[in-house]
Residue, then its C-alpha position, 0 to 999 in steps of 0.5 A: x500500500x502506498x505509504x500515505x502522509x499524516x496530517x495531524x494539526x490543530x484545527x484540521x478536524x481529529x477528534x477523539x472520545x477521550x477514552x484511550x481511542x485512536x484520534x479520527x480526522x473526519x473527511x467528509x460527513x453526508x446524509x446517513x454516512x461519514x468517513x474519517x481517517x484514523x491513525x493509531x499508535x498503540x503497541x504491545x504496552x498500550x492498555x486495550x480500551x472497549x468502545x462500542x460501534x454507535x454506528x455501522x462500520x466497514x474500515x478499510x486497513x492501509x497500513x499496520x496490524x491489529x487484534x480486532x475482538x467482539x463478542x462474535x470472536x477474535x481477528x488478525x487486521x492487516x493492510x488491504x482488509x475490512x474491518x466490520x462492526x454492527x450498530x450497539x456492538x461492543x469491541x475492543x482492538x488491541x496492538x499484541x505484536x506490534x505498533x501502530x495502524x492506520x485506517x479509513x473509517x466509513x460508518x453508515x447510520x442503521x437506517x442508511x445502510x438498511x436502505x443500501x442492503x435493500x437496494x443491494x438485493x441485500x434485504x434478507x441480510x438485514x443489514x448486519x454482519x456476522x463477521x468481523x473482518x473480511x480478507x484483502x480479496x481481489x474483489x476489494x483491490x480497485x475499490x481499495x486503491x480509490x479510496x486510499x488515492x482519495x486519502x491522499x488527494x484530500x485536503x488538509x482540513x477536509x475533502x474538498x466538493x470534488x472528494x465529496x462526490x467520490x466518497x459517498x461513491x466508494x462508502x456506497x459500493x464499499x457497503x455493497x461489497x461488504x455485504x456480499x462478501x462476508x455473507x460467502x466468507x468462511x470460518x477459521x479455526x483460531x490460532x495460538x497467540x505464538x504463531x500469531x506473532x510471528x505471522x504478524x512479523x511477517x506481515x509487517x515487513x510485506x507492509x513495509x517494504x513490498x517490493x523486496x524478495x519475499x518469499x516462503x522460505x524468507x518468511x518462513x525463516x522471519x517467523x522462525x516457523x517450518x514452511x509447511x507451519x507458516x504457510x497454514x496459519x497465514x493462510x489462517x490469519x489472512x485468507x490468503x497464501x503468502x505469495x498472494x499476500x505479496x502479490x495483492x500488497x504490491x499491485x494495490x500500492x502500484x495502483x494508488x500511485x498510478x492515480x496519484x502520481x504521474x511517474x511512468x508506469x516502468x519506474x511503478x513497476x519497478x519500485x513496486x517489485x515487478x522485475x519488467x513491465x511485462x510480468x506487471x502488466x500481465x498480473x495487473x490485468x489480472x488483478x484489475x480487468x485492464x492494463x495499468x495504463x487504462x486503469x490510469x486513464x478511466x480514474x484520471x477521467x473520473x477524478x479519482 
């Protein structure tokens, strides 16, 4: 995921619930829905505090890892997945392993969100999730990249008109997608604490730096896990295999930047980890349904 600056000055709309909660720069507020940017820089030593959803939440993670609880169970957050919760649901995110995250918080007032499961064809759901995280699938990876470009292109004391628009697009499709994919996702078997750590190191250097050499045995050996135990508690923790995680990480961040920035599409390519054009054209195409220079072009027409 393109690492994406912090703003936070007086003034420039964070706030906090004053009881040990990440602080939360709303970007932009509409009718029934809002979304904010909310840093995080709690570790291993910081008390975990319970909050409760007011609201329905789907928060997509750019950077970072937590421990994510409510009474529905327990789950590994890492960058590219969603975070869901209910209105009235009681949660508690803790940082066991590791410090700090960051995510892109949109909330949805219970009747807002009814209406979108409604026109979704999503009635029978009844507009709540069973489920608290949904994996970084390749559905998520366009609508993912959008949002993250439209972090960066925010103003620093709110999203401008233009923004606006663009968001209440994304929180309408992310709702959409969010529940229809936690209605199909499977479940887990939970995994001990220790392997959890370990994984969650390996997780942070994809995060970090993505375009480096990762691969099973380089991870694996990062874990201080035999192959065989590493790749079946990440696939576990993160629904994906390790390969697919780099992969996924790696295109996300490349798509990003091709919104945000106008650096030829070889030097992304690179930067990114791809050793030639070619081999991140085809597993670009694959991933987003066009080639990074139309996927460039169509959101330049759309402002996003």
């Amino acid at each position: 995921m393109a690492k994406i600056a912090v703003t936070n000055e007086p003034g420039s709309g964070w706030a906090t619930d004053g009881k040990g909660a990440p602080p939360k720069q709303f970007l932009v507020r509409g009718e029934g829905w809002s979304v904010a940017d909310v840093v995080c820089n709690a570790g291993p030593r910081d008390r975990s505090f319970e909050e409760q959803h007011k609201d329905i939440g789907i928060a997509i993670v750019v950077q970072g890892s937590f421990q994510y609880r409510s009474s529905i169970g327990r789950e590994l957050m890492t960058p590219g997945s969603l975070l869901l919760g209910n209105a009235d649901q009681h949660f508690e995110c803790g940082h066991d392993h590791a410090v700090g995250d960051r995510c892109i918080s949109f909330t949805y007032s219970p009747e807002y969100f009814a209406t979108l499961a409604a026109q979704a064809n999503a009635g029978a759901r009844s507009g709540c999730f069973a489920r608290l995280r949904i994996s970084p699938v390749r559905e998520l990876s366009v609508l993912i990249s959008r949002a993250c470009a439209t972090l960066a292109r925010a103003t620093p004391h709110g999203a401008n008109f233009l923004d606006s628009n663009a968001w209440e697009e994304i929180a309408i499709e992310l709702a959409a997608r969010a529940l229809e994919l936690a209605s199909s996702a499977r479940s887990k078997q939970p995994s001990l604490p220790s392997a959890e750590a370990r994984v969650t190191r390996a997780i942070r250097s994809i995060d970090a730096h993505p375009e480096w050499g990762h691969n099973l045995i380089s991870l694996a050996t990062e874990a201080k896990l035999s192959r065989y135990h590493f790749l079946r508690v990440f696939q576990e923790l993160t629904g994906l295999t390790p390969h697919q995680f780099v992969l996924r990480t790696r295109l996300r961040n490349a798509a990003t930047r091709l919104i945000v920035e106008a650096m030829p599409v070889l030097n992304i390519a690179l930067d990114s980890g791809f050793g030639d054009v070619s081999n991140f054209n085809h597993a670009f195409h694959a991933e987003f349904g066009m080639s990074p220079r139309e996927y460039r072009t169509m959101h330049a027409h759309l402002g996003v």
